[in-house]
N, C-alpha and C positions, 0 to 999 in steps of 0.2 A: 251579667250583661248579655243581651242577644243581640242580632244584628236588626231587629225591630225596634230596638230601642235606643243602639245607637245612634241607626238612619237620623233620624230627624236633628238632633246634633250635628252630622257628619255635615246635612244640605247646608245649613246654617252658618259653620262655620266654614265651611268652602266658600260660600256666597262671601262672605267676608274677607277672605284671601286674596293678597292681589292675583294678577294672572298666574307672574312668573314662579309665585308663591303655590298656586295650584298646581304648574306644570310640575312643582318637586314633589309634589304630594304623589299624584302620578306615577312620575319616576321611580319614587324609591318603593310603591309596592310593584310596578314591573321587575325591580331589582330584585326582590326576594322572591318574584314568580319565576324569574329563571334558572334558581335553584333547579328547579322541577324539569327545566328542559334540557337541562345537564345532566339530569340523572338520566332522563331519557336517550339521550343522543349517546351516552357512555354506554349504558346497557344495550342500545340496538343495533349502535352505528346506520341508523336509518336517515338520520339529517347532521348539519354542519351547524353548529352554535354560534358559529364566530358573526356571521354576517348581524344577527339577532343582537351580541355582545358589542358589533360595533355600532350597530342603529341608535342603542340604547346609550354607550359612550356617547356619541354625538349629539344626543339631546341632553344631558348633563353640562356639555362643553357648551349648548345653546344656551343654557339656562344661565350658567355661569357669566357668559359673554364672551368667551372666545370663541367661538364659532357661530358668528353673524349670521349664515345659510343654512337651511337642511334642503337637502334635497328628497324632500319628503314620500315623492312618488317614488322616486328609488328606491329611498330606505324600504317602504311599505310592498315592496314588490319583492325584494330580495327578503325580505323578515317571511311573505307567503309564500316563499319557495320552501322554505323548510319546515311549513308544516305536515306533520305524519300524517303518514298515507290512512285514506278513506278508512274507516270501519278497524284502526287496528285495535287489537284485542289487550294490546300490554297496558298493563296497571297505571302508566305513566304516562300513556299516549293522548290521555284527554287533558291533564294537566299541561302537559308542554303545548296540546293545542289553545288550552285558555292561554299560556304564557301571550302566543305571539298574536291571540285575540288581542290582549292587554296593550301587547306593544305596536298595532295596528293604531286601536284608541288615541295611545300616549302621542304616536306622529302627527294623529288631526288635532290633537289639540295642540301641538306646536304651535301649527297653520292657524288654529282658530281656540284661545285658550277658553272654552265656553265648559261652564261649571256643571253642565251635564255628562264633560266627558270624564272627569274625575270621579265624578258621584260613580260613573256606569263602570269606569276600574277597579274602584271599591268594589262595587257590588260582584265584580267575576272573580275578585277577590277572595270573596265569604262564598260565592257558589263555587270554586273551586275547592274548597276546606269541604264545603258540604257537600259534594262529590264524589270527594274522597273517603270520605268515612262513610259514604251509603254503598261504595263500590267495596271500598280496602279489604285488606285480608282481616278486618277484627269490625266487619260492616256493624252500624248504628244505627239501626230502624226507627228507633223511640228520637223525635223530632225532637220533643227536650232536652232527653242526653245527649243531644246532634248538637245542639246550642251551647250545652257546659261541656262540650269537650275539651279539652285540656290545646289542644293543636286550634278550636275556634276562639276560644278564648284568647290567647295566643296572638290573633291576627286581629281581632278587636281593639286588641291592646295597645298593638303596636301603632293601630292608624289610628288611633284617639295619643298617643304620644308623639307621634310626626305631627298630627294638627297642632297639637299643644306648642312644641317647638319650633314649627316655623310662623305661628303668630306672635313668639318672643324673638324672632329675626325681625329688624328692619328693612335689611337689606339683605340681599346673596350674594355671596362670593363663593370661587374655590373654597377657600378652606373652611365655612362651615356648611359646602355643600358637598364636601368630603365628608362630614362630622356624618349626616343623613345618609348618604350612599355605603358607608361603611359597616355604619350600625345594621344597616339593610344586610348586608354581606356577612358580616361577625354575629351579628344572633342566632349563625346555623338556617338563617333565610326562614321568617317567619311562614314561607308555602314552602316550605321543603320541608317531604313526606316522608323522606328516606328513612328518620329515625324512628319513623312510626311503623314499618314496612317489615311485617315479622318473615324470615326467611323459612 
């Protein structure tokens, strides 16, 4: 499967999601993007994760329904403070800057749940896997092999399994919006590069 041939699936059944059902679609590939800005912030000590870890908390707790408000422009203000510095050169520094792209995205569509901003998370999703492996230390030229890599395949898979799952949700609650967010977490984070990252 390629990300050309997912797309049009992806718009389809987004379109059919309800809102709060897209904002978790969202959500949990932010969750496995910030794998990447973890590894980044460990290895640089350049930025602070937490404010990022909490913006993203608190759109979960949105979604869920305990937490009525986001205060969207804050969150979106503090998530761009910690983006790395202009032009840096570490292997990780464009992934962590897609991460709080992602997590930019994910706040406006709190405010406004419209089915282009999920389509557009997806898509910096698959551009950050392809990125990676045209940048990484084992780079992939051949635009095919770019497609069946084992880490893109990987992340196709996952967002065609979150669709699948939260169209057999009725409803959201906590606990099976733990079941999403953890899978996100426990899969080793479908954008996290690190085990691909030969020393």
């Amino acid at each position: 499967m390629t990300f050309e041939d997912f797309f049009p699936k992806l718009e389809q059944e987004l379109d059919r999601l309800a809102p709060g059902h897209r904002l978790a679609f969202s959500a949990a590939c932010c969750q496995r993007a910030l794998a990447n800005l973890n590894a980044y912030a460990k290895e640089t000590r350049a930025i602070d994760v937490a404010p990022v870890r909490q913006a993203l908390k608190e759109v979960w707790e949105f979604i869920e329904g305990t937490r009525p408000v986001l205060d969207v422009e804050q969150l979106r203000q503090a998530c761009e403070d910690e983006l790395p510095p202009p032009h840096d050169g570490h292997l990780s520094a464009s992934a962590a800057s897609n991460a709080i792209q992602m997590m930019d995205l994910l706040l406006q569509q709190a405010l406004d749940p419209q089915v282009w901003l999920s389509r557009e998370i997806a898509g910096w999703a698959e551009a950050n896997v392809d990125g990676y492996l045209q940048a990484g230390p084992e780079s992939v030229e051949d635009l095919k092999m770019l497609q069946q890599h084992p880490l893109m395949q990987r992340e196709l898979r996952r967002q065609e399994l979150d669709l699948d799952w939260l169209k057999s949700q009725r409803a959201l609650n906590r606990e099976n919006l733990e079941t999403l967010r953890s899978r996100a977490i426990s899969d080793g984070g479908s954008l996290d590069f690190t085990p691909w990252v030969v020393p």
